[in-house]
VEXNUKE-90660 format. One line per field, with one value per residue (C-alpha): residue number from 1; residue in one letter; x negated, y, z negated. Coordinates in nm, 4 decimals. Each point is the difference from the previous one (the first is absolute). Layout:
i [NUM_...]
aa [A_...]
u [X_...]
v [Y_...]
w [Z_...]
***
This chain:
i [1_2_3_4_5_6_7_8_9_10_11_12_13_14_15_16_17_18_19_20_21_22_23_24_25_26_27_28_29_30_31_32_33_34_35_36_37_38_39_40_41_42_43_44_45_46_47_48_49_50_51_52_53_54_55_56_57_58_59_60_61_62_63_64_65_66_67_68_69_70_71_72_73_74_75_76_77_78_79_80_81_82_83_84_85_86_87_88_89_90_91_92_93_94_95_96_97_98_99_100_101_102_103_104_105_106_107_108_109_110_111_112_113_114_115_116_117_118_119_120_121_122_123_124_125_126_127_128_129_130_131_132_133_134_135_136_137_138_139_140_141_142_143_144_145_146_147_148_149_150_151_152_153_154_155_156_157_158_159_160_161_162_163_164_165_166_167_168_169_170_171_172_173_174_175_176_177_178_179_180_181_182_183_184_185_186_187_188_189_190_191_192_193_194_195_196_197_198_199_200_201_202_203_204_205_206_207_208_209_210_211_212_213_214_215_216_217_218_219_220_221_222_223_224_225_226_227_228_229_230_231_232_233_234_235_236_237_238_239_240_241_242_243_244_245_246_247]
aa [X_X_X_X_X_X_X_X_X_X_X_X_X_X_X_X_X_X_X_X_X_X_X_X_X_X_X_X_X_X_X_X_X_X_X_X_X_X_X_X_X_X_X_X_X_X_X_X_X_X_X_X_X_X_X_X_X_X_X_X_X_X_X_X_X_X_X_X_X_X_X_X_X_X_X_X_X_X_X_X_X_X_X_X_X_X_X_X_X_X_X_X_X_X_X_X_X_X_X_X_X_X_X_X_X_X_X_X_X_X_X_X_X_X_X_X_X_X_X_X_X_X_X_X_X_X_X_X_X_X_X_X_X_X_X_X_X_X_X_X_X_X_X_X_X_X_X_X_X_X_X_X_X_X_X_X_X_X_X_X_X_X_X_X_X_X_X_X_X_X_X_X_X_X_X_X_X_X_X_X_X_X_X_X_X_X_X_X_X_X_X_X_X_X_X_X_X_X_X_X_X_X_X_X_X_X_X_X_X_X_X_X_X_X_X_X_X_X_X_X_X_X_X_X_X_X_X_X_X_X_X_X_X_X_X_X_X_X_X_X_X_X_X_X_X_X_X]
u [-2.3279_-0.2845_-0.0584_-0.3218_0.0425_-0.2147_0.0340_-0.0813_-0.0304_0.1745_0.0116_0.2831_0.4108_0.2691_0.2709_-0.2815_-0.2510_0.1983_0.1334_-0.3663_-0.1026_0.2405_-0.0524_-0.3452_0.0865_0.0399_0.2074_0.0012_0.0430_-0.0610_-0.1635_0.1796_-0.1224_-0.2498_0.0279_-0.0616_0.1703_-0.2648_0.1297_-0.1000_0.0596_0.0709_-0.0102_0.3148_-0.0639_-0.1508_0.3201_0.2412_-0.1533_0.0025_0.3712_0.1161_-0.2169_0.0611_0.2700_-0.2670_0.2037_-0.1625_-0.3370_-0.2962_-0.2158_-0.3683_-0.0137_-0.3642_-0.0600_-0.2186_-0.0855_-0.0412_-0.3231_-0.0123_0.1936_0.2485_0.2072_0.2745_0.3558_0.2754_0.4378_0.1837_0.2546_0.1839_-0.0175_0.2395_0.0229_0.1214_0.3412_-0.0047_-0.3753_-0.1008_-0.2721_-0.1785_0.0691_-0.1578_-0.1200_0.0329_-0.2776_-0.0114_-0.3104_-0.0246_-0.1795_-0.0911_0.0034_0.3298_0.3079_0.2521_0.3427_0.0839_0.2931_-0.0018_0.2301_0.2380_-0.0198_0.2700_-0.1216_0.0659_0.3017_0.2980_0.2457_0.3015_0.2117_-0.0800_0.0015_0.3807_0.0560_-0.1347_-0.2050_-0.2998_-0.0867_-0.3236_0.0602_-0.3438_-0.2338_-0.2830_-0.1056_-0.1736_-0.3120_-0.2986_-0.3515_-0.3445_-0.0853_-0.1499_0.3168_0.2346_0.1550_0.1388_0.3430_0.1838_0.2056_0.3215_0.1152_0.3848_0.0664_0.1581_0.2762_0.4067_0.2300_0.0131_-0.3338_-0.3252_-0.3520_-0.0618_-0.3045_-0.0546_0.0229_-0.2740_-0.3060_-0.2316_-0.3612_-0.2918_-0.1453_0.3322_0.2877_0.3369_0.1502_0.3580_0.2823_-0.0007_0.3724_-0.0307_0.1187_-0.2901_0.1684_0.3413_0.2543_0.3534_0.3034_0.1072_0.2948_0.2537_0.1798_0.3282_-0.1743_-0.2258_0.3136_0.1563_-0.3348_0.0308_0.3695_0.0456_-0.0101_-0.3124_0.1460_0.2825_0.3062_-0.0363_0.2009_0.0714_-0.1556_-0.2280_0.1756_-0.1274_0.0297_0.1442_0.1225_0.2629_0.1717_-0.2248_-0.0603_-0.1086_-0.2071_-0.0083_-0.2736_0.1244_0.0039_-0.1407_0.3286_-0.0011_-0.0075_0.3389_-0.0667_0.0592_0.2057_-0.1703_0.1073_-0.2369_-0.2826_-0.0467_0.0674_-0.2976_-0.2546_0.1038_-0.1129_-0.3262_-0.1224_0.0721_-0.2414_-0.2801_0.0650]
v [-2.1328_0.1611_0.0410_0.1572_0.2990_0.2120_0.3574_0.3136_0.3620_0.2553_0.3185_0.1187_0.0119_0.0274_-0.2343_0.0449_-0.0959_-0.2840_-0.1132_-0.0174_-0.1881_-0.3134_0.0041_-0.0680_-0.2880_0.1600_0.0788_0.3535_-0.0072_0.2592_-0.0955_0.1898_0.0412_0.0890_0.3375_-0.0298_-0.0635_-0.1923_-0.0229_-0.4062_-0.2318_-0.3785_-0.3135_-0.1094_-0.3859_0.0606_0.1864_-0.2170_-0.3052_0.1847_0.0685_-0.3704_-0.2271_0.2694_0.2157_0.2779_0.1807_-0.1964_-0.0847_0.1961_0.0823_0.0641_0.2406_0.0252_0.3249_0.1763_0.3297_0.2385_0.0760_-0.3396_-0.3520_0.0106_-0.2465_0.0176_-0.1589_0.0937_-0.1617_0.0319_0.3081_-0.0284_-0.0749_0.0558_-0.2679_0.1642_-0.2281_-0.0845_-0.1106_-0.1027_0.2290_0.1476_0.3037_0.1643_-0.1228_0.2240_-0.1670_0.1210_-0.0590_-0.1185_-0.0291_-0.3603_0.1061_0.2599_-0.1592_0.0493_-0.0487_-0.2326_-0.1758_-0.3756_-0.2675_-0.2205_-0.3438_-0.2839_-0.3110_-0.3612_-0.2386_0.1589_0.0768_-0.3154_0.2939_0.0809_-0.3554_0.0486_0.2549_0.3379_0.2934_0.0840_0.3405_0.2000_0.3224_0.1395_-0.1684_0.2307_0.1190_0.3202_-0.0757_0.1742_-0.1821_0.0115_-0.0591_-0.3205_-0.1141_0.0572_-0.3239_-0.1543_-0.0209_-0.0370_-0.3560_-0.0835_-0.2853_0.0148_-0.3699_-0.0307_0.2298_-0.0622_0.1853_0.3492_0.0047_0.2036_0.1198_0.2949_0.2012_-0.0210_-0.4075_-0.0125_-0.1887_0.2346_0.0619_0.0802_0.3628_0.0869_0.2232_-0.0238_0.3906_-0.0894_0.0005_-0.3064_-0.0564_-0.0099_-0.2970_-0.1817_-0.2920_-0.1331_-0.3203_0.1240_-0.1980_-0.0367_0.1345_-0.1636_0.0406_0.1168_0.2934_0.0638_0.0676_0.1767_0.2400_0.0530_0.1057_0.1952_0.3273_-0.0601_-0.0620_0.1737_-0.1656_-0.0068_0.2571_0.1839_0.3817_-0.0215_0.1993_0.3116_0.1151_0.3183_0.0105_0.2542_0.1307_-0.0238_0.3689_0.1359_0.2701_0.2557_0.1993_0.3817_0.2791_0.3059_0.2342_0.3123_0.3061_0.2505_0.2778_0.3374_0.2403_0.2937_0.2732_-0.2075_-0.0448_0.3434_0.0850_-0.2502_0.1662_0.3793_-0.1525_-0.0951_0.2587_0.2253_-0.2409_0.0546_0.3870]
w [-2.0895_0.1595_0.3824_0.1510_0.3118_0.1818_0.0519_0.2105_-0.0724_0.2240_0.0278_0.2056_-0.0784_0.2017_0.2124_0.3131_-0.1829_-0.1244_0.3266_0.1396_-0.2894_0.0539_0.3897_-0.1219_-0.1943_-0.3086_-0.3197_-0.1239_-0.3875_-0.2727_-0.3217_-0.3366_-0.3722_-0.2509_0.1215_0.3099_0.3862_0.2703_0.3434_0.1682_0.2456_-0.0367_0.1749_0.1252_-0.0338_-0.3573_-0.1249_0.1875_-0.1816_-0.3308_0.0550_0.1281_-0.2723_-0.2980_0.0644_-0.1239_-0.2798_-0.2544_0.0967_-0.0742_0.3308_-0.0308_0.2725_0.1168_0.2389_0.2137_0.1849_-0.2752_-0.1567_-0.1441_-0.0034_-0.2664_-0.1832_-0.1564_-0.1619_0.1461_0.0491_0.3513_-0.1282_0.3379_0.3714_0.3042_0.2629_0.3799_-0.0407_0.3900_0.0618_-0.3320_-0.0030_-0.3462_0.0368_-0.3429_-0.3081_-0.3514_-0.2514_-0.3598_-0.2067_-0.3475_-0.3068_-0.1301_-0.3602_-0.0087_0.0061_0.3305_0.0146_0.2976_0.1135_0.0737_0.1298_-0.1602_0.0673_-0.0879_-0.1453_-0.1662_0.2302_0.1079_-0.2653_-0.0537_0.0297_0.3306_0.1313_-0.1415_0.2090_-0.2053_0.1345_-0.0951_0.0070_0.0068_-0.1893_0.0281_0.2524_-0.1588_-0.2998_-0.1214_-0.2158_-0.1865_0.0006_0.0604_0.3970_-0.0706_-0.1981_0.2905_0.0381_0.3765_-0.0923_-0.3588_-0.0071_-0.1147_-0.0774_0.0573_0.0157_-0.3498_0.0788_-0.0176_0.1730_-0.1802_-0.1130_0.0649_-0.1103_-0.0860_-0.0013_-0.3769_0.0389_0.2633_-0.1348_-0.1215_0.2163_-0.1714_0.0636_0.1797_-0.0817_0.1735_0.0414_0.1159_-0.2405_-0.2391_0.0812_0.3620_0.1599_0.2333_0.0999_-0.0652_0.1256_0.0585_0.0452_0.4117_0.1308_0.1221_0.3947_-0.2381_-0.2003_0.3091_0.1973_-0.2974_0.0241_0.3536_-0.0143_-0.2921_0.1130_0.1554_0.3236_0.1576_0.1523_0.3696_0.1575_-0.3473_-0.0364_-0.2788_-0.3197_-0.1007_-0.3853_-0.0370_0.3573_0.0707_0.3038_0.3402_0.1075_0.3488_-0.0203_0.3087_0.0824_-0.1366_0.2604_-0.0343_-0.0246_0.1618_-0.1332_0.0133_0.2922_-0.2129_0.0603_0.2154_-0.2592_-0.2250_0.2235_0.0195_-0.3247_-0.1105_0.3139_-0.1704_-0.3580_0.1540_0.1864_-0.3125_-0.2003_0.2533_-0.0095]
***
């Protein structure tokens, strides 16, 4: 999926700069690869609506900009982003640009298809081992999401990676035996509770055992002893010897 953005140059780094940018209105962002780095600024809107209708890990964004010595365009993937988690706020954006005819590696989601499984409607759980997958493709083979369609599954049962229906121009990197989604069997209150009290839990009012505990020891802080007063024949004995060495 493609999505089309504008871009500025910038010049200065730094959290001030950064800070003045978004009381502006704007999204600092810094634009990596083909051997280069290119400090930017976003629009806010234009990224936010990039983010909410596409998710942006998988769609390539023509990014048009401006302010350097002339407008530039080029292909590039949201790498990352950070979000201020009590205002909402886009705080950064990390863009990483690309090469139409080199193949990336990219990761995309995994989506569930086809009716629910009978064996769920029985009362199984369906579990999503992997809700993405790592790939390697051309940009423009990138696909949204890679479907699965789980709905022929028993209790037991799974697909693997190396029974996923095969894409054209796209190669899945994980490990052919890896589970992506699989229906298990429910468990019932008895084993539940069985879980939940074998050793798991302790007995209320019971100190919890220790392996290899022995016999509880009370360890005292040790005071420095004191050293025996000697005698006075020795004293001066010892002040003769030295005075004889400095001679």
């Amino acid at each position: 999926m493609k999505f089309e953005m504008a871009a500025e140059m910038r010049t200065e780094a730094g959290k001030g700069v950064a800070r003045k940018l978004r009381r502006n209105g704007k999204v600092p962002a810094v634009l990596y690869g083909q051997g280069e780095c290119l400090l930017l600024t976003l629009r806010p809107d234009a990224l936010r609506k990039l983010l909410r209708t596409h998710g942006g890990s998988t769609t390539i964004l023509t990014l048009s900009i401006t302010g350097g010595t002339s407008r530039t365009t080029r292909s590039v993937l949201v790498r990352d982003y950070q979000v201020d988690p009590v205002t909402g706020q886009l705080l950064h954006a990390d863009l990483f640009e690309i090469s139409m005819d080199k193949p990336i590696r990219i990761k995309v989601p995994v989506s569930v298809v086809g009716d629910v499984p009978k064996a769920v409607k029985e009362g199984g759980v369906i579990h999503h081992n992997l809700r993405e997958l790592h790939v390697e493709c051309l940009p423009a083979a990138i696909p949204d999401r890679i479907e699965v369609d789980a709905s022929g599954l028993e209790v037991g049962q799974g697909i693997h990676v190396r029974e996923l229906t095969p894409l054209t121009g796209i190669r899945f990197l994980e490990e052919s035996d890896q589970m992506v989604v699989s229906v298990a069997a429910p468990i019932s209150e008895a084993k539940l509770e069985a879980l939940l009290t074998s050793g798991a839990v302790v007995e209320e009012g019971k100190e919890p055992e220790v392996i290899g505990k022995g016999k509880e020891e009370v360890v005292e802080p040790v005071e420095k002893e004191a050293a025996p007063a000697e005698p006075k024949a020795e004293k001066k004995e010892a002040k003769e010897t030295k005075e004889e060495k400095k001679k």
